[in-house]
VEXBA-790707 format. One record per residue (C-alpha): residue in one letter; x, y, z. Coordinates in steps of 0.001 Angstrom, whole numbers, padded with zeros to 6 digits, always signed. Last residue first. Layout:
BEGIN
aXYZ/...
% end
This chain:
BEGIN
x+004158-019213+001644/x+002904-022610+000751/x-000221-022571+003066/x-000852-018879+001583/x-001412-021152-001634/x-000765-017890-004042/x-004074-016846-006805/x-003041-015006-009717/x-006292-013031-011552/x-005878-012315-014909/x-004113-015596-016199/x-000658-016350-017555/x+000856-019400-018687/x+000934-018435-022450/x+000094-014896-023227/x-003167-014085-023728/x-004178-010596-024910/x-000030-010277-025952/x-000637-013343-028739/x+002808-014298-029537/x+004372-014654-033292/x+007584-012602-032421/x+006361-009776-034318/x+003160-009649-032512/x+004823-009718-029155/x+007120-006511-030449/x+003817-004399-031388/x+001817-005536-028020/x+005316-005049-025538/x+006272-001395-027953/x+002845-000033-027415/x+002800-000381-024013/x+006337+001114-023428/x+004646+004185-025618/x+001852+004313-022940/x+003726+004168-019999/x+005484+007438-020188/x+002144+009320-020739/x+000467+008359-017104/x+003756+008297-015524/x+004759+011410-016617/x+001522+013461-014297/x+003754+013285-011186/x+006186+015364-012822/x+004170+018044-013763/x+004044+018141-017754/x+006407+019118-020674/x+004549+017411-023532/x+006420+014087-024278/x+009198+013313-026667/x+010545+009770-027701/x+014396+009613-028073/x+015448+006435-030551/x+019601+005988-030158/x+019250+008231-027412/x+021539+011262-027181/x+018919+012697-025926/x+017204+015894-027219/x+014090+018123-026234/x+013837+016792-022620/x+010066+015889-022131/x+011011+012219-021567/x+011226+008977-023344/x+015169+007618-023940/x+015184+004487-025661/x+018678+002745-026038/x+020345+000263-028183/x+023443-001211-025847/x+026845-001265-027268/x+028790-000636-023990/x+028956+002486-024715/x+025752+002740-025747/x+024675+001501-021995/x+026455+004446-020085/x+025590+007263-022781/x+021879+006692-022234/x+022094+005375-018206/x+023750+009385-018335/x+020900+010612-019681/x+018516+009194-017817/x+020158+010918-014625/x+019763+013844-016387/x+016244+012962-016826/x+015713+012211-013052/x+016977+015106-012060/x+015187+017575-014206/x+012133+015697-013869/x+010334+013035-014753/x+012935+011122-017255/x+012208+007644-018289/x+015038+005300-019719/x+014844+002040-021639/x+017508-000010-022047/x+017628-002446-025141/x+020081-005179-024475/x+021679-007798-027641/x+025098-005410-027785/x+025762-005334-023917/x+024249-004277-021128/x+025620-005791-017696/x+027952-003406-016399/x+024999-000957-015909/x+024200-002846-012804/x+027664-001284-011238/x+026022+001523-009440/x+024075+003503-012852/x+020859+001153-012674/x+020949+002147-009009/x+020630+005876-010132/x+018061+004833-012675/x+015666+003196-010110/x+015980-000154-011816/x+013953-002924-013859/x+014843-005424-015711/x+013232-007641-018482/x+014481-011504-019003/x+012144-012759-021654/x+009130-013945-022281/x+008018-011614-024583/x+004473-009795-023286/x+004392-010712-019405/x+008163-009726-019706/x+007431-006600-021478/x+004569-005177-019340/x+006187-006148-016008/x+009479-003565-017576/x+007256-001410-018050/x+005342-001513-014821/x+008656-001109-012909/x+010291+001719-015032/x+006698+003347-015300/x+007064+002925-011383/x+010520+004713-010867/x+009471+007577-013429/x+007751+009479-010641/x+011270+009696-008858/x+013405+008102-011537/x+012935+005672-013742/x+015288+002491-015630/x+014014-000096-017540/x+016690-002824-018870/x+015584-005176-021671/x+017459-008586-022707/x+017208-010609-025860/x+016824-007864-028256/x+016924-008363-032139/x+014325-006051-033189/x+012697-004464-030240/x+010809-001675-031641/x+010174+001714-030660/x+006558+004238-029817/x+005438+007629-029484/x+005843+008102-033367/x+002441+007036-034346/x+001739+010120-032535/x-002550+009515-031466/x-001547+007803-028253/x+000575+010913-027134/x-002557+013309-027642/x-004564+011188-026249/x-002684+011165-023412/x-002440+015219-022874/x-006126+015059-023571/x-006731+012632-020521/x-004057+014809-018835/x-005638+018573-019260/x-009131+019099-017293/x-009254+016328-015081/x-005511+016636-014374/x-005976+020721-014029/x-008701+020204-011199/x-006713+017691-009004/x-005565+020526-007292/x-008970+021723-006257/x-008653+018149-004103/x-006948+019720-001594/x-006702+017336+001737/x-007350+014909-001292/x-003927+014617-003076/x-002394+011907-002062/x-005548+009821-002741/x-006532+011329-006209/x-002924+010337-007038/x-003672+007190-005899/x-007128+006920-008197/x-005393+008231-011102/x-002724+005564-010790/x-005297+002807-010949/x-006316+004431-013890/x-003053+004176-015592/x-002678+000592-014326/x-006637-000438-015586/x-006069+000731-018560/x-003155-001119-019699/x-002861-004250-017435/x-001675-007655-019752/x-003950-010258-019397/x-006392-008528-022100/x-010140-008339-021061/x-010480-005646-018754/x-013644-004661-018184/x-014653-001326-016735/x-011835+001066-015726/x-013878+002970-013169/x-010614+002531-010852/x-012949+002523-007647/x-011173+003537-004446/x-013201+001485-001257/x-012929+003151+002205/x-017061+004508+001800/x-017932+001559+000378/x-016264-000738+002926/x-012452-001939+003567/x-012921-005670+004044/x-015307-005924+001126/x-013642-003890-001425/x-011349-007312-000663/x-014072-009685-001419/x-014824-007905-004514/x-018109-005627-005409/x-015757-002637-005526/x-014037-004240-008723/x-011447-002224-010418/x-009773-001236-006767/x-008263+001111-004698/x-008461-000702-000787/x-008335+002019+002012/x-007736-000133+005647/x-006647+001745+008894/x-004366-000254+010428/x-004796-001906+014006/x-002948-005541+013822/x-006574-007265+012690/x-007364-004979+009863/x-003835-005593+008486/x-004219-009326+008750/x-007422-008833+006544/x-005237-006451+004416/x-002669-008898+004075/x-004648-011971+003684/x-006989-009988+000354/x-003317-009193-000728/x-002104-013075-000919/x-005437-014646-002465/x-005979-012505-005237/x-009560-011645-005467/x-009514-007819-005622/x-010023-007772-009371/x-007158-004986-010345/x-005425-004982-006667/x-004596-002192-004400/x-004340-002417-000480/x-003485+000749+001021/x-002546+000144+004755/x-002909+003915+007047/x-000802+002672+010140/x-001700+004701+013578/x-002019+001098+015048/x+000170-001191+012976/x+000837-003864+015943/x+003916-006420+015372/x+004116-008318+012403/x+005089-011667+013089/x+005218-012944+009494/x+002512-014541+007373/x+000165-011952+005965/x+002675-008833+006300/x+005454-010359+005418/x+004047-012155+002248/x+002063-008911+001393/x+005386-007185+001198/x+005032-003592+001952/x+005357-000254-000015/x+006591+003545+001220/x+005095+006091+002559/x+005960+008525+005260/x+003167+011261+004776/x+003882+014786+003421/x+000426+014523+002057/x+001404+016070-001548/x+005271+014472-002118/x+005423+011723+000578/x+001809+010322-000948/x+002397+010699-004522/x+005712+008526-004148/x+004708+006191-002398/x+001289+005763-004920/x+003375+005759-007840/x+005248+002616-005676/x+001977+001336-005151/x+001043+001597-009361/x+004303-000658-009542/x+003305-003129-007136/x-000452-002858-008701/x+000924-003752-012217/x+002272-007255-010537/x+001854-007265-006651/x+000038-004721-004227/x+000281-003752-000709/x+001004-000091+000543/x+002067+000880+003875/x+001258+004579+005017/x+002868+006050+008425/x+001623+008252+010963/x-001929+008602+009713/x-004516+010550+010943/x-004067+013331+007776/x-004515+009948+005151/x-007676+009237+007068/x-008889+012773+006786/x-008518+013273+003306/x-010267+009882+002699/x-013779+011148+003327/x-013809+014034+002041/x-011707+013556-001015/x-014805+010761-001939/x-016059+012837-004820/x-012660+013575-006186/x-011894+009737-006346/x-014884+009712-009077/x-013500+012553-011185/x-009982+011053-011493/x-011018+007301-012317/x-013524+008417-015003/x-010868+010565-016950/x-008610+008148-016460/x-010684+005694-017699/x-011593+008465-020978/x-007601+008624-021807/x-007145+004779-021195/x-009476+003658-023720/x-006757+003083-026657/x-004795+000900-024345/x-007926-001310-023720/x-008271-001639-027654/x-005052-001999-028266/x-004352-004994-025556/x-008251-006413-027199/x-006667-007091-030236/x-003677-008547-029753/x-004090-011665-031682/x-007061-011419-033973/x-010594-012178-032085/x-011900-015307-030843/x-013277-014909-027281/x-015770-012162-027983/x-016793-009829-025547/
% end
């Protein structure tokens, strides 16, 4: 691909091909339900390792895991793992997720994983990686996400998430059936509403807030916007948001809210009347058919653990449209690079 197009050019295109990656992602981790089902049954506990996009697509993944495989899930520092006196992790299921499986830190923690006991799966955009190589082909969750050119993860989160959901889900993979069939149209349909966006005109500070499912499009968003701007971004589990942190919004703070379910949008809700009363602007995106949002974005009424797939995509949006405006190129924002490699030796 070409290294000299407009700014933002290749973010919108990658964001545009996340319908048919999902797509991909979702029929290929069907073929391998056989093999993983049974590794995620032997397991007494699941850890998860990933940083940046593949933090927040692990704490999807947690989520996914304790609500279809009835598995204790939850994530793990790669830093503890790789460099702390971790004890034995026999009976430990360790899913490893990273984008280009070269970065430094998660390719130590799985290795170190391998060596305490655990049971290695690695979900990945690039099976031919050093990490894919740890786990083996038959361990090794391809995103199918092809090339990824912008900094900033679009397709390759949303995939990623397909994958893990594929994962939680493959003692019974007929169940994956209706997302093959109905959630790449579902977010095409949301990509194609120039409406299923907002703007950030005047903000300083951003709060995300999620629920549930809605806990990682709360993380990634808030990753998407910071990578984007360059400037402070939040992110909270809304009912933490609502324990005091809400104190801090004022009249230059957008929070955004994401509702998955009927808990987690009333919980939304109140973030909503929380931060505008303290002069915050507010985004509320959920399936609920009014907020008292200052700018409410609909989506289809969907399975909870589908939301994160269509949540994300107007938060996308908003980072590449607001970046532009500000005179920033989002496919390369200063600093930044695809891969992030840690000194372990500086740990």
């Amino acid at each position: 691909m070409p290294l000299t197009s407009s700014p933002g050019h290749f973010m919108a295109a990658e964001i545009a091909e996340q319908p048919e990656c999902v797509r991909a992602a979702l029929a290929g981790v069907r073929e391998q339900a056989a093999v993983l089902a049974p590794l995620v049954a032997a397991a007494r506990e699941v850890r998860i390792l990933g940083r940046g996009s593949s933090r927040s697509a692990g704490t999807y993944a947690a989520e996914a895991l304790r609500s279809f495989a009835g598995v204790p899930a939850s994530g793990m520092s790669p830093a503890h793992l790789a460099w702390s006196q971790v004890q034995r992790m026999d009976g430990t299921l360790v899913v490893a997720i990273s984008q280009s499986g070269e970065s430094t830190e998660i390719v130590a923690a799985a290795r170190r994983s391998l060596e305490l006991g655990a049971t290695l799966i690695v979900v990945t955009n690039s099976p031919a990686s050093e990490l894919a190589a740890l786990a083996g082909p038959s361990q090794t969750v391809h995103f199918r996400a092809g090339s990824e050119v912008a900094v900033p993860a679009t397709k390759s989160f949303t995939s990623s998430l397909a994958c893990l959901l594929g994962l939680a889900m493959a003692h019974a993979p007929q169940n994956l059936s209706d997302a093959q069939a109905q959630l790449p149209q579902l977010m095409a349909e949301v990509l194609a509403n120039p409406d299923a966006t907002f703007t950030l005109d005047g903000t300083t500070n951003i709060v995300c807030a999620g629920e549930g499912f809605a806990e990682a499009v709360g993380e990634e968003g808030a990753i998407k916007l910071r990578e984007t701007l360059r400037i402070p971004v939040a992110s909270f589990e809304t009912s933490e948001f609502l324990h005091g942190n809400i104190n801090s919004v004022g009249s230059h703070t957008t929070v955004v809210t994401v509702g998955a379910d009927l808990s987690g949008t009333s919980l939304a809700e109140q973030a909503v009347v929380g931060a505008s009363s303290r002069g915050a602007a507010t985004v509320s995106i959920s399936s609920s058919t009014s907020s008292s949002a200052g700018h409410h974005i609909r989506l289809p009424e969907v399975p909870s653990q589908w939301v994160p797939f269509l949540a994300i995509l107007p938060i996308q949006r908003a980072a590449r449209a607001a970046a532009l405006a500000r005179g920033e190129d989002p496919d390369r924002p200063p600093g930044l690079s695809k891969i992030t490699r840690i000194d372990a030796g500086a740990a």
